[in-house]
N, C-alpha and C positions, 0 to 999 in steps of 0.2 A: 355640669360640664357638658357642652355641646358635644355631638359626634361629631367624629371626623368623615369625611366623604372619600372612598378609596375608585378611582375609574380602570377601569379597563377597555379597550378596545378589542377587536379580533378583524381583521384581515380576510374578508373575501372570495380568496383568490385557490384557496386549495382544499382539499381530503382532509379530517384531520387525522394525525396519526399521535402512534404513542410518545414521540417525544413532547407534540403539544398537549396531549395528557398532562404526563408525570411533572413538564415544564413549565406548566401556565394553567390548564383547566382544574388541572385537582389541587392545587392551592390555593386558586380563586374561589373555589368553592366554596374547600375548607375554612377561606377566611371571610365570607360572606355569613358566615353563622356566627362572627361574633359580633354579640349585639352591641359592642364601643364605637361602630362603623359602618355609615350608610357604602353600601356598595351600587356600581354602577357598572354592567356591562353590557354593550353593544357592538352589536354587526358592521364594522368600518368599510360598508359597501361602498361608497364616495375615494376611499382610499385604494379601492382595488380596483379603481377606472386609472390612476395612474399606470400604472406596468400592464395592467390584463387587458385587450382592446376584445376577448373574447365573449359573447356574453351571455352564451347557454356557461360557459364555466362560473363566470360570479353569480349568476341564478342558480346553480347548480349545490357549491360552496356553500350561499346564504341556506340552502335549506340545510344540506347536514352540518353546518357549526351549530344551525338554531337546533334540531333534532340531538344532536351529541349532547349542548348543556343541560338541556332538559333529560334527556338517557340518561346522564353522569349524576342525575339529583340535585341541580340549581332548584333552589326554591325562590321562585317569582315572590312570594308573597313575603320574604326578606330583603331581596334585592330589586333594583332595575333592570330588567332586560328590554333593551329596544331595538331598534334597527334605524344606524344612523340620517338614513332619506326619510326616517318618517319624522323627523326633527327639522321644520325647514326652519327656525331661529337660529340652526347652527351653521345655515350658509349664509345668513342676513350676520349674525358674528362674523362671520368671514373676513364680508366686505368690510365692514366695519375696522375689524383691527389690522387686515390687509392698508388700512390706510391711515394707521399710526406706526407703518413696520418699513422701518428701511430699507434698500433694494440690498444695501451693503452688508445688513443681516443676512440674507437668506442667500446672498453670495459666497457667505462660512461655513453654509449647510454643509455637510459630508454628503450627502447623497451627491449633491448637485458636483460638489468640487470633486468628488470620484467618476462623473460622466467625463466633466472638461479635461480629467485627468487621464481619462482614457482615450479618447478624439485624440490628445495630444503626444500618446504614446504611438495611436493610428496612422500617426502625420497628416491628421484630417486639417483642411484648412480654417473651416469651420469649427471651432472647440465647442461651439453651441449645439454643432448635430446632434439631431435626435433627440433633445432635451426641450420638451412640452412645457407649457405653463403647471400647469398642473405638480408635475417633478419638483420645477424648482418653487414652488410656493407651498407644497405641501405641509411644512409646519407650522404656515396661519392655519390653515384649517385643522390642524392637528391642536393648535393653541385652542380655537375655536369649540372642540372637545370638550377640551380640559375644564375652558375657564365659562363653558355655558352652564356648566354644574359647581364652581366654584370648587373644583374635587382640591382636595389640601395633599393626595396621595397616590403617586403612579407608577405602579411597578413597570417595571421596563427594564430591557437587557441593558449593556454597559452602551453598545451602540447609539441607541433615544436618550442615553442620557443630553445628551446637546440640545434638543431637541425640549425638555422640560425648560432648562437654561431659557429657550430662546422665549417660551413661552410665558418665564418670569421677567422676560426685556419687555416681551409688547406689555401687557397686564402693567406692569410698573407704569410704562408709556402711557397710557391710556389714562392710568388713577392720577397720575402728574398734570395733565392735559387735560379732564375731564373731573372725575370726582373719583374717589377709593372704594370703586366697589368691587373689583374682582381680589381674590387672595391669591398670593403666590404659591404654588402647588411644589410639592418637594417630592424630585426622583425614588423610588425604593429597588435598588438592585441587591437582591440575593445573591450574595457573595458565596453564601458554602453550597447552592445549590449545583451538584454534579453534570458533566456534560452527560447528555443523555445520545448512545451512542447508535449510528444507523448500521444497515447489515454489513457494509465495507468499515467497520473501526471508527470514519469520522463522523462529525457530528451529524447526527438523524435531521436529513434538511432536503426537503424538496429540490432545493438549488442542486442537490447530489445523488438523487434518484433514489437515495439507498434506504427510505421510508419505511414502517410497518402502518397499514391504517388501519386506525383505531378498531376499526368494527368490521375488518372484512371477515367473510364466510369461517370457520374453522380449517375448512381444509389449504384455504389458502395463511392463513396465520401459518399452518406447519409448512407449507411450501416456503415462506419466505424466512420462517425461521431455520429453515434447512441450509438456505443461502448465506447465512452468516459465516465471514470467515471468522478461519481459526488458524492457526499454527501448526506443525505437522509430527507433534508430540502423539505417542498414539497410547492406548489405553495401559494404564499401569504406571506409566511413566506421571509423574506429578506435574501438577500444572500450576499460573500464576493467576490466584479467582482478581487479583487487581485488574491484570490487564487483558481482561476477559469481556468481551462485547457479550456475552450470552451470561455470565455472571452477575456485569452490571446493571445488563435489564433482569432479573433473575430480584435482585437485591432491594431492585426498584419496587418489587410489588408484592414482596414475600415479608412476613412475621419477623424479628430480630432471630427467634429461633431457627425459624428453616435457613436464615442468609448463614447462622453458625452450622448447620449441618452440610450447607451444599459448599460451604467454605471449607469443612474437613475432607469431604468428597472430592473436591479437586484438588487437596494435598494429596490424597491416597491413588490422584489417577485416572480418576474415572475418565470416562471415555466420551471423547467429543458426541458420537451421536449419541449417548444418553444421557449426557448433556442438555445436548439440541430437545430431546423427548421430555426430558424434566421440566425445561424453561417452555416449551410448548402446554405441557399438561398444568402448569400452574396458572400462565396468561390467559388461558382458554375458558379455567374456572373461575378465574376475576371476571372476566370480561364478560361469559355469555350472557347474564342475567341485563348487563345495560344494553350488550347487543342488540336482544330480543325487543326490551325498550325502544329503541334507535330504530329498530324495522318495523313497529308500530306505529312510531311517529312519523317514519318516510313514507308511511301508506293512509296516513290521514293528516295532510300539509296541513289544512284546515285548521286543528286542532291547535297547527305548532303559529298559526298567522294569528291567530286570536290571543295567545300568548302575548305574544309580538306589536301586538294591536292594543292590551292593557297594558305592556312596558311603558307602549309609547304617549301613552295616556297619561301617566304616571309622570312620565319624565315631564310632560309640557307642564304637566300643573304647575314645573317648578320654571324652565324655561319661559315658558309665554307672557308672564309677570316680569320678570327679569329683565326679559329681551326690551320690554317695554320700558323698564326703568333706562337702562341703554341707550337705547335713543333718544329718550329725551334728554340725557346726560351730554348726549353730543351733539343736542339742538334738534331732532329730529321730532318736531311734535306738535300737537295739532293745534289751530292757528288762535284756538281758542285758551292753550292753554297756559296759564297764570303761575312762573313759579313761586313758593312758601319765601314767603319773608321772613330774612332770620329774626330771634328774639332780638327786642329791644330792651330799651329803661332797666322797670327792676325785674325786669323774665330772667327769672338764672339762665344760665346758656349751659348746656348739655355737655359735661366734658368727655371729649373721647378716649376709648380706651386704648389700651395696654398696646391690642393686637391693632388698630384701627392707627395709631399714631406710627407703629412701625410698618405697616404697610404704604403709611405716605411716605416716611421718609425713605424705604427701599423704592417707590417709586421715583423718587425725586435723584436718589441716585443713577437708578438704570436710564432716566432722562436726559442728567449731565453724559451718561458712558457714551447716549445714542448721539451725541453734540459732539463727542471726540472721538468717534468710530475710526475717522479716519486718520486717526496717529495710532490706535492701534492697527489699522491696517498697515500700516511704516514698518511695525513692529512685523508684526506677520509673516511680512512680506520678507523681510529682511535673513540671510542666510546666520547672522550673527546677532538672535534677538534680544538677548543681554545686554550688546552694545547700543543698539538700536534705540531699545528703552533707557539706558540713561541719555542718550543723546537727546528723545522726547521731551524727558524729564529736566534736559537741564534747557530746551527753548520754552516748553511751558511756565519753569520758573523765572525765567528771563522779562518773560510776558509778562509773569503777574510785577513782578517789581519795578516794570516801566508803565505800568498802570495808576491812576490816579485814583485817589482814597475812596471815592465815589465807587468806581469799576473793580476796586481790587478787591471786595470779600467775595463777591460773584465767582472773580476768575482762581482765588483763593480754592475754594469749596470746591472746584473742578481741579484743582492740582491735587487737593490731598484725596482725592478719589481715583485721580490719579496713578497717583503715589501707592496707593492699597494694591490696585487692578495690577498697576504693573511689578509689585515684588514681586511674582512667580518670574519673573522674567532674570530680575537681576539678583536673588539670593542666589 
């Protein structure tokens, strides 16, 4: 049984702190050591040119993410680590699926439909303001990731899920269009994974200033753990460790044993600052020994580019073949070169398989969907999209039965795909 390929990206553009720990780096990790799954993660520096126009801050970023995974104990010699610009097959993908991708896809983006959504709450006349190429096309390139590793797996928050979605429309598009070589990659959102909570209660997010990073000095880890509110319950009095900001990072990084003792400690009372001094004395003893790691790699970059420089080695051996087969898939190829003839006479002919037949026919699907985009835009669009879609549904059908025998299993095969796409609409 083949392994499966799991990608990850990482974003550029900040500090990392402990909710990208507990949230993203120590599960990645964790799940990079098992041997059922080639793991792939990389520095998404191309991605942090969209919003960041700063660029001692994404030079700055790229070093302590690359310094952190390595601190944290990524072992290169399980996994991929690269750094996405050292991959130039994944901008030659780009163009590439950029031009089997609808405009009317990337007009559903959420990202994008959340700017026009905002210009038009601004009374801006322009709903385009401020909305770069880059913005709204960023999940070809983000498709472009996924499908130059052929990754079958991509953890991602509930947000990216659309965003996998779209990248199983071009892929499909392409294998319909071209020949079936990319697979369709399937979202993984951690559902029971806890919000991990910043020093104001909401969620630890740069967007909110309310951060711990990862690896800052000790005395500042207690300074900003000092800052966490609390309630104004004072010692003695019993407290709720659920809705406790200093509990939940506490539980985050502590034994089942000590979460049940500091669990009985704040029934009996204890007192916010020793509270604060507990959760400080525990994260300080996790953390020093990667620290110390993290400020030996900050002081010999060298070390951490060489890393960086065999990821990206690594990865091409698999891209630069690929990329190849690609282009000549889409005609791009050199003037001398001869395609394979398929078997003739008595050549048995190669049956495809299992996964290889349902990858066309999901292509061939997302092909017909990308041909009738624009009746589900009808839908969409429509304030009543129940109605809407049967109303679709009943000119499509219309269609096909004034269709002559010739034209009608074509337009056939596009109703009952139809018919599938559109039941969320009308059950």
């Amino acid at each position: 049984m083949s392994k499966k390929t799991v990608l990850t990206g990482i974003t550029t553009t900040g500090t990392p702190h402990i909710g990208n720990y507990l949230g993203a780096i120590k599960p990645a990790i964790e799940a990079s050591e098992d041997a059922r799954y080639n793991s792939f993660f990389f520095l998404a520096d191309y991605h942090a040119l969209i919003k960041c126009h700063d660029p001692a801050r994404i030079a700055r970023s790229s070093q302590e993410i690359a310094a952190t995974w390595l601190a944290l104990g990524l072992d290169t010699d399980k996994a991929t680590f690269y750094r996405q610009t050292d991959i130039p097959e994944i901008t030659e993908l780009t163009w590439l699926l950029t031009c089997m991708t609808s405009k009317g896809l990337m007009n559903r983006s959420h990202a994008y439909k959340a700017s026009v959504d905002a210009n038009r709450e601004a009374g801006k006349e322009d709903l385009d303001d401020g909305v770069t190429m880059g913005l709204f096309s960023y999940p070809i390139l983000m498709a472009a990731d996924i499908l130059m590793f052929n990754a079958d797996i991509i953890p991602v928050g509930k947000d990216q899920v659309q965003h996998i979605e779209m990248t199983r429309d071009i892929a499909g598009r392409f294998n319909h269009t071209y020949e079936s070589l990319f697979a369709l990659p399937v979202a993984q959102v951690d559902e029971s994974s806890p919000l991990i909570p910043g020093l104001d209660g909401r969620k630890m997010s740069k967007s909110y200033d309310n951060t711990i990073p990862l690896f800052c000095s000790a005395d500042e880890l207690r300074r900003l753990i000092n800052q966490i509110v609390t309630d104004t319950r004072g010692p003695g009095e019993p407290k709720d460790p659920d809705n406790s900001t200093l509990f939940q990072l506490y539980s985050r990084f502590a034994t089942g044993h000590d979460v049940a003792l500091m669990r009985q400690k704040y029934q009996e009372g204890i007192g916010w600052g020793e509270a604060k001094r507990e959760l400080f004395e525990h994260l300080d003893s996790q953390l020093s020994d990667p620290r110390a790691r993290y400020h030996e790699l900050m002081s010999d970059l060298g070390a951490v580019e060489d890393v960086l420089q065999k990821g990206a080695y690594k990865a091409r051996e698999k891209s630069a073949p690929f990329m190849e087969k690609i282009r000549i898939a889409a005609g791009i190829r050199p003037l001398t070169y001869v395609p394979v003839q398929p078997e003739t006479g008595t050549q048995v002919k190669k049956e495809k398989s299992v996964e290889e037949l349902l990858r066309v026919e999901e292509g061939r699907r997302r092909a017909i969907l990308m041909q009738l985009k624009s009746l589900f835009e009808r839908v969409e669009s429509s304030d009543n999209k129940a109605e809407a879609a049967l109303q679709v549904l009943a000119e499509k059908t219309a269609e096909v039965e004034g269709l002559k025998k010739k034209q009608k299993q074509k337009a056939q095969n596009e109703l009952d795909v139809l018919k599938t796409e559109l039941a969320q609409y009308v059950n």
